[in-house]
C-alpha positions in Angstrom: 0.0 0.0 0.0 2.3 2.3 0.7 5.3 1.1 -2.4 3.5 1.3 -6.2 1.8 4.2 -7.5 0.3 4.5 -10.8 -0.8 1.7 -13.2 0.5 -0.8 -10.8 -1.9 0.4 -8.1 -4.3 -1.5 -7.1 -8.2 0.0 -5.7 -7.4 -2.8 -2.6 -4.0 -0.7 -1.5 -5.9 2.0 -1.7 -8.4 0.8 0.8 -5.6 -0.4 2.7 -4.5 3.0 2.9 -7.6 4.6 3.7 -8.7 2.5 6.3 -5.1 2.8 8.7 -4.2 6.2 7.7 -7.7 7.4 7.9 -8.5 5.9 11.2 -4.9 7.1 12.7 -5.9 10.7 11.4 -9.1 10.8 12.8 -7.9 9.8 16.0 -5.5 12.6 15.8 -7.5 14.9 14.9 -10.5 14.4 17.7 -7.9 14.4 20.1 -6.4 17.7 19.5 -10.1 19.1 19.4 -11.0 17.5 22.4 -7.2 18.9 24.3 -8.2 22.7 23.2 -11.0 22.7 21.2 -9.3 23.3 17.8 -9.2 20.8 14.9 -5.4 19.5 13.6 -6.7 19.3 10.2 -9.7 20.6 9.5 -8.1 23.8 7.6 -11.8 24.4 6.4 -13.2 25.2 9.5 -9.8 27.1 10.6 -9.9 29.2 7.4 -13.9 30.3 8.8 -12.9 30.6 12.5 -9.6 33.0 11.0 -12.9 35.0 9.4 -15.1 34.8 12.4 -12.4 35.6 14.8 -11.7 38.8 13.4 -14.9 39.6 12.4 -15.7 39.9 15.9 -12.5 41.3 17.6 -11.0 38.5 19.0 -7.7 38.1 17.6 -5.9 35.9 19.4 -7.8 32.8 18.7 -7.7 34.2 14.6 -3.7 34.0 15.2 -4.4 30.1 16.5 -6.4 29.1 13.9 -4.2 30.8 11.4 -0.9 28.7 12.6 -2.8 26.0 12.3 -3.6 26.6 8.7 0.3 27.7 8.2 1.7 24.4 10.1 -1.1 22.0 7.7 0.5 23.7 4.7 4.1 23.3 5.8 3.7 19.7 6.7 2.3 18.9 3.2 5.0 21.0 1.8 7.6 19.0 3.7 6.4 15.5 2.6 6.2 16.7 -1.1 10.1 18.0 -0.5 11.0 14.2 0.7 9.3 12.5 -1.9 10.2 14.5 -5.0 14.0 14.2 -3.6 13.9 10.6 -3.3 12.4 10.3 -6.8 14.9 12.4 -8.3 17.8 10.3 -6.7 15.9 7.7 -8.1 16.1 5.7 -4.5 12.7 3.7 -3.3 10.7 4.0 -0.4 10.1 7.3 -0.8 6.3 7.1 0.7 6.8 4.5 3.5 9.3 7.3 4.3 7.1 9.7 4.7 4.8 7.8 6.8 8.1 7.1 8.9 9.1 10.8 9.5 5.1 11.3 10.7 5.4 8.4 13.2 9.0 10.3 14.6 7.3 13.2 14.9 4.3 11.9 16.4 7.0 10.9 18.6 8.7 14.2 18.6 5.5 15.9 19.4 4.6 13.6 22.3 7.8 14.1 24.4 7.4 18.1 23.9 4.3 18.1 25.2 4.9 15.9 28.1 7.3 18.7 29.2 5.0 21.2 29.1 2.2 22.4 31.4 -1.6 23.7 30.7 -2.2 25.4 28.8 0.1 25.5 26.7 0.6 21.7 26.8 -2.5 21.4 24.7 -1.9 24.5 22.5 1.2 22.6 21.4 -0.5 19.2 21.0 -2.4 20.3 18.2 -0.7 22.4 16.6 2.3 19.6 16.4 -0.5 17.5 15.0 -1.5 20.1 12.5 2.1 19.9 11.0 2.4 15.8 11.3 -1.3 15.6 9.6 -0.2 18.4 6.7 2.4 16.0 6.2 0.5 13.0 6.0 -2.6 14.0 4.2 0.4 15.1 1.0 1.9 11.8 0.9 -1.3 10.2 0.7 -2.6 12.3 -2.0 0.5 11.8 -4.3 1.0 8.1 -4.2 -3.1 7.9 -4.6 -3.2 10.5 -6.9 -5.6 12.4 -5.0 -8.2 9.3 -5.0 -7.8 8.8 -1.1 -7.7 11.7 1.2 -7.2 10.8 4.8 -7.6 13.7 7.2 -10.5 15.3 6.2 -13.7 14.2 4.7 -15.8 16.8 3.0 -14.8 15.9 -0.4 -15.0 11.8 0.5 -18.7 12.6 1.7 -19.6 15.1 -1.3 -17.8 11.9 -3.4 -20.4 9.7 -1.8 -23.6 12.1 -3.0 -22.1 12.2 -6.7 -21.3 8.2 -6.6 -25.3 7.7 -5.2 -26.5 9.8 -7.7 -25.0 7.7 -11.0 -26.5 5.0 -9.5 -29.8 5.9 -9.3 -29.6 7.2 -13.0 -28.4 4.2 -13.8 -29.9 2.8 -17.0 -31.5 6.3 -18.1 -31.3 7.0 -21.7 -28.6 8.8 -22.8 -26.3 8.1 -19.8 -22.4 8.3 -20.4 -21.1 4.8 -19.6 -17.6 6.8 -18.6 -19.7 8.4 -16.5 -21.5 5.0 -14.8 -21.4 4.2 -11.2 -18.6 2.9 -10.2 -18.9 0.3 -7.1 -15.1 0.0 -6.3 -14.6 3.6 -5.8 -17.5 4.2 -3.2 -16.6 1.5 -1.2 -13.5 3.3 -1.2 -15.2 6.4 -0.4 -17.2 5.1 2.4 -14.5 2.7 3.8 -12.3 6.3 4.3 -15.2 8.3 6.0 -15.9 5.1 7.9 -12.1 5.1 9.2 -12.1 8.1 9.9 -15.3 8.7 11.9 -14.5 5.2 14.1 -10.7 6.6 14.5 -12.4 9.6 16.1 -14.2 7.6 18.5 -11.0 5.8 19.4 -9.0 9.1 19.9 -11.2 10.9 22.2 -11.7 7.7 24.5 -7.9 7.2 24.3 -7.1 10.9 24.9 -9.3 10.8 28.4 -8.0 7.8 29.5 -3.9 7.8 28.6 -3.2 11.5 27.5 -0.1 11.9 25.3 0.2 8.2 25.4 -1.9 8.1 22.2 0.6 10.0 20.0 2.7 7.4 20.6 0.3 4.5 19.8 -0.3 5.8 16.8 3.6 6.4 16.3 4.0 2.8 16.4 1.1 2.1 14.5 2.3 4.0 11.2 5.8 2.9 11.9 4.2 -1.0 11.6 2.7 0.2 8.2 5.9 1.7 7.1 8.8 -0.7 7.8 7.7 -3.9 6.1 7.3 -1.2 2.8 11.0 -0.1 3.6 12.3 -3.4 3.8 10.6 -4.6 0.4 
């Protein structure tokens, strides 16, 4: 799932990919809301609280959300970096890479914050996830070719409208068979926002009951997806 790309790409490592990656970032992601009530990767909502926030004076929490926005980008701008420098040196891995430097900085993140007291213990837990989820959601996107996106699902679920719709104008006359329902990629569709909303779940229980421990579950967890690709 995480070694061939293109025409060698199979829809079933994309599922593969959209169900771990998906679930880890929506755990994440729930936790980080749930630490300071601010999502990690949600740069939607962000971009309207950076509006809404200065519409009505308050600054400060404009300024949070907007670091958040800056951190997403510079995560996926740092995983783009990676891969486009391995594939230039023409050296492998360059993926399973990137899902290793988000599990060390998952690690990273988790070590800071345990030094740290409240408030600004949670203030840096998400916006160390922002960064580590910027950097994820780009690696996904590339080796998919933007067919799975794992830390946010506005586009899966608006994917999931247009998929419902060809199928109930299946069969009309006229209809563009390019255009036909295509089974494979909703179950790809609703496997990710599936993932994702469970993950959730998982993260805020996890988050009450072990803290900062998660970050370094789900460290391990992407580092188990990403060795046995390094090693092939």
């Amino acid at each position: 799932m995480l070694v061939h790309e293109g025409e060698t790409r199979t829809p079933e490592a994309d599922r593969a990919l959209a169900l771990s990656l998906a679930g880890v970032a929506g755990a994440l992601n729930t936790a980080g809301f749930y630490a300071v009530g601010l999502y990690a990767s949600n740069m939607t909502g962000n971009v309207s609280a950076i509006s809404d926030r200065t519409g009505t004076g308050d600054l400060l929490l404009a300024l949070q959300a907007g670091l958040l926005v800056v951190l997403f980008v510079l995560g996926a701008a740092t995983a783009t970096l990676l891969i486009r420098r391995r594939r230039r040196g023409h050296r492998p891995g360059a993926y399973a890479y990137g899902v290793c430097a988000e599990a060390i900085l998952l690690v990273a993140v988790g070590l800071l914050v345990l030094l740290l007291r409240e408030p600004a213990r949670s203030h840096a837990l998400v916006l160390g996830l922002s960064f580590v989820l910027g950097l994820q959601n780009a690696a996904v996107t590339k080796i998919s070719e933007s067919r799975v996106r794992t830390t946010h699902v506005t586009g899966m679920i608006t994917d999931i409208g247009i998929e419902l719709a060809r199928w109930l104008d299946r069969g009309a006359p006229g209809a563009d068979p390019l255009r036909a329902h295509d089974p494979v990629r909703l179950r790809l569709y609703l496997s990710t926002v599936g993932a994702f909303l469970a993950g959730g779940v998982v993260g805020v229980v996890a988050y009450r009951l072990v803290g900062v421990a998660l970050l370094f579950a789900a460290a391990a967890i992407l580092a188990g997806l990403a060795l046995p690709a390094l090693r092939r």
